[in-house]
ZAFI-643632 format. One line per 3 residues: number of its first residue (from 1); for each residue x, y, z of C-alpha. Coordinates in steps of 0.001 Angstrom, whole numbers, plus 500000, padded with zeros to 6 digits. Layout:
NUM> X,Y,Z  ...
END
This chain:
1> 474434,488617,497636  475563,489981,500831  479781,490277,501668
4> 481337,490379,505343  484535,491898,505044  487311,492409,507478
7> 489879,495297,507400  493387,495305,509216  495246,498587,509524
10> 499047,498917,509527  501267,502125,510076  504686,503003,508462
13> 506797,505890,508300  507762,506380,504224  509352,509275,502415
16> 508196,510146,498688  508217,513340,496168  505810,513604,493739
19> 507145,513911,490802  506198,517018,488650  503923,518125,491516
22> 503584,522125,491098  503774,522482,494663  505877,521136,498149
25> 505285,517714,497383  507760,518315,495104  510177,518063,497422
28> 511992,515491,499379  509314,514834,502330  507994,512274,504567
31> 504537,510466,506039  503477,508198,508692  500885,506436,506491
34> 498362,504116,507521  497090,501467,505080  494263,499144,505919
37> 493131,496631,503330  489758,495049,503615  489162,491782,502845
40> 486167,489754,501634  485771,485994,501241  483272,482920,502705
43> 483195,482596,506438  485059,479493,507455  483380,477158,509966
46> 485279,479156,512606  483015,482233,511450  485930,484170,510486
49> 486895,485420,506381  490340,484865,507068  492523,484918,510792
52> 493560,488749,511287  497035,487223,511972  496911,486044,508232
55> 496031,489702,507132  498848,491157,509488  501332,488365,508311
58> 500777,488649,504412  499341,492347,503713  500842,494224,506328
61> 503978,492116,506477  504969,493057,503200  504080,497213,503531
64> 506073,496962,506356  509232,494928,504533  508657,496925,501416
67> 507775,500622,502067  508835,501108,506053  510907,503471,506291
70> 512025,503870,502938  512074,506108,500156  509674,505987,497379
73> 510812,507361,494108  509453,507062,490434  511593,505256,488172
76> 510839,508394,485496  512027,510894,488177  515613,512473,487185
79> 516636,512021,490863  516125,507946,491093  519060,506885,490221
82> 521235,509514,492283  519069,508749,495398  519564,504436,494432
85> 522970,505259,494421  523693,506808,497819  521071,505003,499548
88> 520421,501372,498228  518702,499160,500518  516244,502779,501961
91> 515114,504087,498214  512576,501856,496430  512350,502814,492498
94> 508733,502238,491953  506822,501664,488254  504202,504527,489570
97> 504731,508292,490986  504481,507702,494693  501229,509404,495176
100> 499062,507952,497810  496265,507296,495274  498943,505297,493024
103> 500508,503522,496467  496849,502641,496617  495800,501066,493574
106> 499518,499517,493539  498837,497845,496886  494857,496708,495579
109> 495736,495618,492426  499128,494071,492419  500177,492949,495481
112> 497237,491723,497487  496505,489549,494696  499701,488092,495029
115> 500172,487857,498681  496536,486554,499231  496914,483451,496690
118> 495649,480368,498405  493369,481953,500853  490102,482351,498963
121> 489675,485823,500066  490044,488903,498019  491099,492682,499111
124> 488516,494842,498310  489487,497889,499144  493170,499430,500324
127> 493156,503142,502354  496032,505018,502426  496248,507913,504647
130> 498518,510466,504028  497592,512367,506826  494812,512010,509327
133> 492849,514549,506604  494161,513225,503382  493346,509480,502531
136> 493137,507571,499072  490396,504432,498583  491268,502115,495659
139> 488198,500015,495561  488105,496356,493409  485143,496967,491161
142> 483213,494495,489896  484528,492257,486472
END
């Protein structure tokens, strides 16, 4: 069977540390990430898989409400709570060590589900670049 996918990029400015890294990740740092999620589905009688507005709106809307400029921090990290404490609303306690291949498979496998219910399309694949030489692919294998 053959697929047409489409992929929308987004861009957003997040700070992380890696918790237990052995090296400067360990630290307090920051990226301008891009993430672009693919997405696969039917072609509607438009020809499209889904309006890249749609993609923009639901995907990219919600790394950009969620993760834009904010920091991400594990919930197991010993600094999560101090850093939730001065800085509420900017410090997001996440269930996953903020690595881009974790922000990754986060974004693929739990929240473009959710944000793509209704729309008969499915993300198949998120990309999250670190930098323009470091990038993480969570790809949606098959069941």
């Amino acid at each position: 069977m053959k697929m047409i996918t489409i992929e929308r990029c987004c861009d957003v400015s997040v700070g992380h540390r890696v918790y237990k890294h052995e090296g400067k990740c360990a630290h307090l740092h920051g990226h301008n990430l891009r993430v672009c999620f693919t997405v696969a589905g039917k072609m509607d009688e438009v020809g499209r898989v889904l309006d890249f507005a749609v993609v923009k709106q639901k995907l990219c809307g919600w790394v950009d409400r969620e993760y834009d400029h904010k920091f991400l921090i594990f919930q197991d990290d010993p600094l999560a709570e101090k850093l939730k404490a001065i800085d509420p609303e900017g410090v997001v306690v996440v269930p996953f060590n903020p690595t881009i291949e974790n922000i990754a498979r986060h974004l693929g496998e739990t929240i473009a589900p959710k944000e793509l219910e209704g729309t008969e399309c499915d993300c198949v694949e998120v990309r999250v670049e670190e930098t323009r030489r470091n990038f993480a692919t969570w790809r949606k294998t098959a069941r």
